[in-house]
N, C-alpha and C positions, 0 to 999 in steps of 0.2 A: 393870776397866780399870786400877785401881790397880794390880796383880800385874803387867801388862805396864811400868807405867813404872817401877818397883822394881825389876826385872829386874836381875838378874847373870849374867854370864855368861866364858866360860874365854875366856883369850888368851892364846896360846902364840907364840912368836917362834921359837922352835928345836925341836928334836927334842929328843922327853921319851922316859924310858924308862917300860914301864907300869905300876911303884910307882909312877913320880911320876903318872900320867895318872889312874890310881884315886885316889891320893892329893887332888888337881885336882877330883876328882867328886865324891868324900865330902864336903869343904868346898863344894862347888857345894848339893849337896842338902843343908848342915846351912842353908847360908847365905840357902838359898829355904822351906824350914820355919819357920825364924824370920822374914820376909817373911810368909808367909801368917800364923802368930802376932800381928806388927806390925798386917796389918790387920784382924786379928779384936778388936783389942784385949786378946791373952793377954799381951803384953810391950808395956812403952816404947816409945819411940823410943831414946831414954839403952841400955838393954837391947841394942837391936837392932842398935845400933851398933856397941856389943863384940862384940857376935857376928860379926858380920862383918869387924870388926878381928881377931879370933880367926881368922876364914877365912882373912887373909890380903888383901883386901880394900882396894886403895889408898881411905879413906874421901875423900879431897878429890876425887881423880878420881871415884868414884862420886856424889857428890855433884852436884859440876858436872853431870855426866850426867842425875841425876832431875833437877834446874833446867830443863837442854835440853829433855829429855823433856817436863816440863809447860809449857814455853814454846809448846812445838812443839801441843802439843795445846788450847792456848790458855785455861788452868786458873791460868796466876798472868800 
């Protein structure tokens, strides 16, 4: 259930061409590798965070998001 509120995922607002769309994907899949790592305990939190800042990865927006997320699920 962890791996669904950690979730990231692509938003696109305009027309991409498809380096950028591959590009969008490869960071999608380093950024869910390191997520399943996160909950295995092979990385941080600290770790995990870079990485995803590395993706590209607004980290306040993503943030807010897992908050809602376990709100919603009623875990904090």
């Amino acid at each position: 259930m962890l791996d669904i509120l950690l979730e990231t995922e692509i938003q696109v607002n305009h027309q991409i061409s498809f380096d950028e769309a591959n590009d969008l994907v490869r960071k999608l899949e380093v950024a869910n590798l390191a997520r399943d790592k996160f909950l295995a305990g092979q990385i941080s939190l600290s770790d995990y965070c870079d990485i995803l800042e590395m993706c590209d990865v607004n980290l306040d927006d993503y943030l807010i998001s897992v908050e809602s997320n376990l709100n919603n699920f009623g875990l904090i």
